[in-house]
Structure formats: structure tokens, C-alpha cells
C-alpha positions as CSV (number, residue, x, y, z in Angstrom):
1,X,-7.7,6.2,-10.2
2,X,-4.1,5.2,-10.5
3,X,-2.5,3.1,-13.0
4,X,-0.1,1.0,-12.1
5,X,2.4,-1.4,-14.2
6,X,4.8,-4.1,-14.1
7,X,6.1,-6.3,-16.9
8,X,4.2,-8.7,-15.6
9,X,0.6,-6.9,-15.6
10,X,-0.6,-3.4,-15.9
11,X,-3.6,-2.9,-13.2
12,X,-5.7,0.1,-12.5
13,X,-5.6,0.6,-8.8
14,X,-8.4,2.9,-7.5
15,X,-8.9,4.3,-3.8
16,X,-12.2,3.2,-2.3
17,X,-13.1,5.5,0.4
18,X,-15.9,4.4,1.4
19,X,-14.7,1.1,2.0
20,X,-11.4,2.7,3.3
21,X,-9.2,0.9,0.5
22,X,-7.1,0.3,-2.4
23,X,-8.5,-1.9,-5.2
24,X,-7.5,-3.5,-8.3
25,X,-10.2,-5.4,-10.3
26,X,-8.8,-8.7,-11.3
27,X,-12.1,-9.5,-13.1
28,X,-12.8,-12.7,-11.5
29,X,-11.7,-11.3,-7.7
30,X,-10.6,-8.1,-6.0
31,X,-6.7,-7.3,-4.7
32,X,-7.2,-5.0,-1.8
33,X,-5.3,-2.8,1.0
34,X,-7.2,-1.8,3.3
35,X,-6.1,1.0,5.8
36,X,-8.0,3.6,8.5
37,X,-7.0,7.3,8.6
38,X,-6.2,8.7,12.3
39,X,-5.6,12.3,12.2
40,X,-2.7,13.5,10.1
41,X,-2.0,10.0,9.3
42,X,-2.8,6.9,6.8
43,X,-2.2,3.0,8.9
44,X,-2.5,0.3,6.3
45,X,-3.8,-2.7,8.4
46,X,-3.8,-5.5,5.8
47,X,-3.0,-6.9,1.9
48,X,-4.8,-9.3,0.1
49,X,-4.6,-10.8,-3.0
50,X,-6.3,-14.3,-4.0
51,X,-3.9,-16.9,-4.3
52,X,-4.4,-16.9,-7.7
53,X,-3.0,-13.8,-8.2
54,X,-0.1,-14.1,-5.8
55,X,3.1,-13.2,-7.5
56,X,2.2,-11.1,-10.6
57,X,3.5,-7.9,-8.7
58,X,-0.5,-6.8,-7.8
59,X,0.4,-6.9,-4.1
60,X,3.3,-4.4,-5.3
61,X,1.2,-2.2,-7.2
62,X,-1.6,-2.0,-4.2
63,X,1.0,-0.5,-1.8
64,X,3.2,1.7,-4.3
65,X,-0.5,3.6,-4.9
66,X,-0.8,3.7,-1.7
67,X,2.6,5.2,-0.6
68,X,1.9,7.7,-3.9
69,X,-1.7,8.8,-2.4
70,X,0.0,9.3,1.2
71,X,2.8,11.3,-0.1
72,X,0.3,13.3,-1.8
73,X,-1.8,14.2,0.9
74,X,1.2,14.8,3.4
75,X,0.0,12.1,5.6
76,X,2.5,9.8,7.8
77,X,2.0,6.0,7.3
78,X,1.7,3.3,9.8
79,X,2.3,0.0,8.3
80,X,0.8,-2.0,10.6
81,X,0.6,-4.9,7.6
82,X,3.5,-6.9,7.7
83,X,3.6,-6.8,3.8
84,X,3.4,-3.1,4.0
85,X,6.2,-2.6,6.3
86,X,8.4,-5.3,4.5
87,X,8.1,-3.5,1.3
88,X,8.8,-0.2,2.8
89,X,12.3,-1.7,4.5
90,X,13.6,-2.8,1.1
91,X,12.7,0.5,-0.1
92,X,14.7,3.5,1.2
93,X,12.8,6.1,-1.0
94,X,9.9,5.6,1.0
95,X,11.8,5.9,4.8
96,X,10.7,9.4,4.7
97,X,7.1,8.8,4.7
98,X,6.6,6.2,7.8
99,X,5.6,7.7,11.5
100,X,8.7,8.3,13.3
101,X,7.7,5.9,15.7
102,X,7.4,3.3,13.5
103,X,10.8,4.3,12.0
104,X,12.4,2.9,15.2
105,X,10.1,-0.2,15.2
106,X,10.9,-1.1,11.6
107,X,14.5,-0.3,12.5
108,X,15.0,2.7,9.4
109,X,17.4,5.3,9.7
């Protein structure tokens, strides 16, 4: 389980294998990115968080545990969720971890 915080919230994000993805428990619903694993690699497919929810930073937190756990693992990512792939644009540290031929097709150096 990963913690992660924000100064707007501090949520415990916890990878859910069996249901192949990330969680945070927002007590009354469920933040989620889901992804599949082809070989070698981690595609996250989709983000959700309740409307509810929606900007407190959770959908933040979701993919920088995600982007932790793939570094981890030496896996290449495939944002295939356009939330995903935005956050990874704005966020050069992470260049480094997407499939190269996503590189082209998100347009990173």
C-alpha cells in the first residue's frame, strides 16, 4: 500500500491485482485506475473518480502510485487513458518511463 498526499488530502492508494487496479477508499466510493500488464509492460486504460471527488488531487495521487509501482518493477507504460498521458506530458520526470512508441505519439523527447 502506498500513501500518497497532497495539501488538499492524504489518501492511501493500494494496488489491486486481482482487479488489475489502483485504489483509494474514499469511504463513501472508490477512485480507481485500472490498467492490464502485456509483457514487460504496464497500459493504464482508464481514471475514475466520482464527481464528488473530482478536484482534491485523488486522480493525481492514483496515477503518481502508479508511475512509482511501474518504475519499480522496470515495466514501460502505455497511457492509453487520456488523463494518464496528459499528466505524464506536463511531467518530464516521468518521459523516461512511457513505451517508446508512445513517446512519439504523446510527442516527448
Amino acid at each position: 500500500m502506498e500513501r500518497q498526499s497532497s495539501s488538499r488530502g492524504d489518501w492511501q492508494v493500494r494496488d489491486n491485482p486481482d482487479r488489475k487496479r489502483f485504489e483509494i477508499d474514499l469511504g463513501d466510493a472508490c477512485a480507481v485506475a485500472e490498467y492490464n500488464l502485456p509483457k514487460g509492460m504496464i497500459m493504464f486504460t482508464h481514471t475514475e473518480v466520482p464527481p464528488e471527488h473530482e478536484g482534491k488531487g485523488i486522480g493525481s495521487a492514483l496515477i503518481r502510485a502508479g508511475l512509482s509501482a511501474a518504475r519499480e518493477r522496470g515495466l514501460k507504460v502505455i497511457p492509453i487513458c487520456p488523463f494518464f498521458a496528459a499528466y505524464i506530458k506536463k511531467h518530464a520526470e516521468e518521459h523516461d518511463l512511457v513505451d517508446v512508441t508512445w513517446r512519439r505519439q504523446l510527442g516527448l523527447s
